[in-house]
N, C-alpha and C positions, 0 to 999 in steps of 0.2 A: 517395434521389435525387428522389423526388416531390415533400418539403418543399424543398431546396434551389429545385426550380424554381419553385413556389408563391411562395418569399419574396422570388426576382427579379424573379420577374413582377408581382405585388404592391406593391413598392417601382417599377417600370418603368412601372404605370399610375397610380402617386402621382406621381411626377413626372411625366410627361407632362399629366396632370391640373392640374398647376398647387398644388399641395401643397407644401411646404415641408417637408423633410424635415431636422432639425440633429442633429446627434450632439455630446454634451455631455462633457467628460471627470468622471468619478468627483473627488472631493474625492483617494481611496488615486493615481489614476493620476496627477494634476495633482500631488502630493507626490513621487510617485518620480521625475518629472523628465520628466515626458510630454512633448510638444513644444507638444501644444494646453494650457496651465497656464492655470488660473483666473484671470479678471480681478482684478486688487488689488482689495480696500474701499477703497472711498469713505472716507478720515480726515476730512476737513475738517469743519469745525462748521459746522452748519444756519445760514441766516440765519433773524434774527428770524419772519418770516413762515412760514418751516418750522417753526419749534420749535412755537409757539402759533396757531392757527386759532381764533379763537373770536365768535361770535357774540351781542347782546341786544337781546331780545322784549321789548317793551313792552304792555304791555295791562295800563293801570292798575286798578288798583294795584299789578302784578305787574311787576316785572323778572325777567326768566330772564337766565341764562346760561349756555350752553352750547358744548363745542369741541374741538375734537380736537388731541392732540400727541405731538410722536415724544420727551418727555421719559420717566424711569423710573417703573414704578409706583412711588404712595409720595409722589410730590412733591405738596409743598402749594405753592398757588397764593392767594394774599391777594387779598379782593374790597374795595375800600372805595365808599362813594358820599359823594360830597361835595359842597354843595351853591354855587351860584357868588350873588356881592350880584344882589340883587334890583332895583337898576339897571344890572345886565351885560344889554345886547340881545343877543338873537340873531344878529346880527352878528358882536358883539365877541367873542362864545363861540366860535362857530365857525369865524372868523378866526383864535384862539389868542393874543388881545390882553390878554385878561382870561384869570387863573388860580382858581379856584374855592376855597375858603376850608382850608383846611390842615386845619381840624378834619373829620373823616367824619361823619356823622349816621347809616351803616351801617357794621358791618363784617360780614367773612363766610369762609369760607376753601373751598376748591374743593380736594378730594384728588384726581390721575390714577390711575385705575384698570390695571388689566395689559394693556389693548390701546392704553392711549395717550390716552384718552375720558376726557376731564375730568366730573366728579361735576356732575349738576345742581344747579343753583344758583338761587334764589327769591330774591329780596328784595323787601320791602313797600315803596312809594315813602312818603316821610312828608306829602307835600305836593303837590299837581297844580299848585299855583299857583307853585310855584322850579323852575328848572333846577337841573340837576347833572351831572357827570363822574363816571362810575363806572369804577373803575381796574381792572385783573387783572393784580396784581405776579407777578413770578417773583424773591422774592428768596433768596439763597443762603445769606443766614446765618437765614433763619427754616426750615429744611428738617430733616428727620431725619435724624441721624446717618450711617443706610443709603444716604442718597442725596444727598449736601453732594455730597459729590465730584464725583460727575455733572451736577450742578449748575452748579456753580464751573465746569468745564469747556466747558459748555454755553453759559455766558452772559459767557465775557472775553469773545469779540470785540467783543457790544452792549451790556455793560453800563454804566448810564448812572446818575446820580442820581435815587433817586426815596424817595417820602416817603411813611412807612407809620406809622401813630399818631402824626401829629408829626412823627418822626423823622425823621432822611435816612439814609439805607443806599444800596446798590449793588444792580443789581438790572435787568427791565425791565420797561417798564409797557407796558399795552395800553389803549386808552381809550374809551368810546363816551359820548356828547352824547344825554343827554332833556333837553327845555326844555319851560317853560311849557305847561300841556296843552293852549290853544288856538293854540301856533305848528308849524311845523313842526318831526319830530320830539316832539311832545309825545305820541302816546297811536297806540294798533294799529300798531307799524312795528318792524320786525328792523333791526339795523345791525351789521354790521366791526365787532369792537373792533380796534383801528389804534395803533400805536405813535407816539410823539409825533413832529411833522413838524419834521427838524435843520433 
């Protein structure tokens, strides 16, 4: 009788306290037809900006990238840097007026690890004096066996044209702008990689 009065009194000055008190049903009771039943999962597919988070540090001659995402371990992720003509301004680049040259001067590839944390990534910049685009494709048909599937699934809703060795393939890109080392954005600056603007 002691514990009984203990755990009402105890529960009697949590709430009163202002404590919050929720009782949760078991996975077994939410099954056999409990009345409080688990909330559905969430089906729907992630948008873009869910899937891939990712960030690039500039500090030349150093591009990092780096970024978090709710895809499976396993997935590879395609880095290219490509570089844009050497009379594209500033402006026109980051307008999105001018497209940067189809050949990459980089490539590189980014594995996601088991909690979702995209692999560090390094690239050497070749030149402080050109801008460039450097891309972080998600495409479905460059993925391992193990993880197409989830993949494919991952990226109908966004998938959009995107160009990897030349190529075109299905897929979606993420993108960040270094320009000229004396413009902005050229040299010490973090940026969004950002998906292209429809």
């Amino acid at each position: 009788m002691k514990y009984v009065t203990l755990i009402v009194a105890t529960t009697a000055v949590m709430l009163l306290s202002g404590c919050r008190v929720t009782f949760t049903p078991t996975v077994q009771e939410a099954s056999a037809g409990n009345e409080m039943a688990a909330a559905p999962e969430d089906t729907q597919v992630p948008d873009r900006s869910e899937l891939i988070a990712a960030t690039m540090q500039v500090d030349n001659p150093k591009v990092i990238l780096r970024g978090q995402t709710s895809l499976p371990p396993g997935t590879v992720l395609n880095v290219e840097m490509k570089p844009y003509a050497k009379e594209d301004s500033f402006e026109q680049i980051e307008a999105g007026q001018v497209e940067p040259n189809a050949k990459p001067v980089l490539t590189s590839e980014a594995v996601i690890g088991d909690n979702g944390e995209m692999e560090l990534t390094v690239l050497r910049r070749p030149d402080n004096e050109s801008s460039y685009r450097v891309d972080l494709m998600l495409i479905p048909d460059n993925q391992p066996e193990a993880v197409q599937s989830d993949v494919e699934e991952a990226v109908t809703e966004g998938s959009a044209p995107v160009f990897f060795n030349g190529e075109e393939s299905r897929g979606l890109r993420f993108s960040a702008i270094i320009s000229e080392e004396e413009e902005w954005y050229g040299n010490h600056f973090t940026s969004d990689m950002k998906p292209p603007a429809n």
